[in-house]
N, C-alpha and C positions, 0 to 999 in steps of 0.2 A: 331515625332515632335508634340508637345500638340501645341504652337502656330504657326498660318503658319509665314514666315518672313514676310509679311506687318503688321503683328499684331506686332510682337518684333519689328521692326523699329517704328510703332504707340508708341510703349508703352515705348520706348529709346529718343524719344521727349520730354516726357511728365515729369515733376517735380514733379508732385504732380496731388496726385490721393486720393479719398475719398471711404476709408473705414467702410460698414455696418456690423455692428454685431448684434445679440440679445441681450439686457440689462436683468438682472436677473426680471427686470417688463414685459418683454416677448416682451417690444418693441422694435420696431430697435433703434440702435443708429448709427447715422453717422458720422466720422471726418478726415480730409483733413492729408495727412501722404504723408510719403516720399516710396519709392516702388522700386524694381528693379526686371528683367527675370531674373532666374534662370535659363542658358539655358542646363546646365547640367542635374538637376532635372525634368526641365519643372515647374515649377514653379514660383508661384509671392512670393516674398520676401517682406515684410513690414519692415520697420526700425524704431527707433525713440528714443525720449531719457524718461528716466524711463517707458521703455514699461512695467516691471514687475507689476507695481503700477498702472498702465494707467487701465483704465474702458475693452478698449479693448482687451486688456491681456487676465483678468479674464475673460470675455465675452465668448470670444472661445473656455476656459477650461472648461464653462458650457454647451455649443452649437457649432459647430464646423461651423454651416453654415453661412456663408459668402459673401459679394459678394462687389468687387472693381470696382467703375468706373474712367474712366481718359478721361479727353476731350476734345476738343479744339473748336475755333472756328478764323480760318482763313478772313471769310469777312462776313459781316451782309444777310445773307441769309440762306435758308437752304441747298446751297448746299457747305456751309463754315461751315458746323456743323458737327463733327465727334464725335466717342465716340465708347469707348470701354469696354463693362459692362464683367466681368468677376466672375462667382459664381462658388464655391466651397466648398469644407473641408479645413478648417486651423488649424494648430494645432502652439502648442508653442514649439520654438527648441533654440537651440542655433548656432550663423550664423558667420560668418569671414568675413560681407562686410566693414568693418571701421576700413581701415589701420591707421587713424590717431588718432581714441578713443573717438571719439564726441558722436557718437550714440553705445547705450546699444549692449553688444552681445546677447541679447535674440532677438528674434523674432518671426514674425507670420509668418507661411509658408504655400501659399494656392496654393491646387490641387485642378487645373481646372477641371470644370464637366461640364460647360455651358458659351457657349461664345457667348455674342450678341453685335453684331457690327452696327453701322450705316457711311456710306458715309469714310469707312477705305481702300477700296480698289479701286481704282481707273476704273478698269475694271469692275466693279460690285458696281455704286452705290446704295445708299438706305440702308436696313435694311439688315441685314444677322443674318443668328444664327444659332449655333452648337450643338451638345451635343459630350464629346471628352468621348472615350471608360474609361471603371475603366480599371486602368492598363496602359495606355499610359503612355510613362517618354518623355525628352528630348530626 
């Protein structure tokens, strides 16, 4: 299992998550996107509509390193602050999650290599963070 289940339950709450890439000027670029577990693969799934054309497409075909965060914020304090940063390789595939044909069948598909968490596990607040084996699948 690449995430544990309190990370896919975190990350099955969550709508919308903001994806970073390298821009061809070497900067990051950041943008709010739609996302789903892959729990087959073990992987994040990105969606959205003309992903081909989209900045962040191209971006990963040039650089592959990436990193998604999703987060919440429950009550005005830091212990209502949660988040889930997830870096990886993503590459560009073609995907089956839009039975109804809204969003593109292309997408970005990223293998987890490092997961940092804050206040997502309930047993273990505060900060956490991983690094998941190359090779690990769902």
């Amino acid at each position: 299992m690449v995430l544990t289940a309190i990370e896919q339950e975190f990350l099955a709450r969550q709508h919308l998550g903001r994806l970073t890439t390298i821009g061809a000027d070497g900067f990051p670029q950041v943008k709010p996107l739609g996302f789903s577990y892959n729990t087959e693969l073990g992987t994040i799934d990105v969606t959205g509509f003309n992903m081909v054309q989209s900045a962040k497409y191209r971006n990963v075909r040039k650089n592959p390193r990436v990193a998604l965060v999703a987060d919440e914020m429950t009550e005005p304090s830091m212990s209502g602050v949660r988040f889930l940063e997830i870096r990886g390789l993503a590459e560009n595939t073609v995907g089956s999650h839009d039975l109804q044909g809204h969003l593109d069948r292309e997408i970005i598909r990223i293998h987890p290599r490092r997961v940092v968490s804050f206040n997502i596990d309930p047993d273990r607040p505060g900060f956490s963070s991983r690094t998941i084996p190359v090779g690990a699948s769902g």
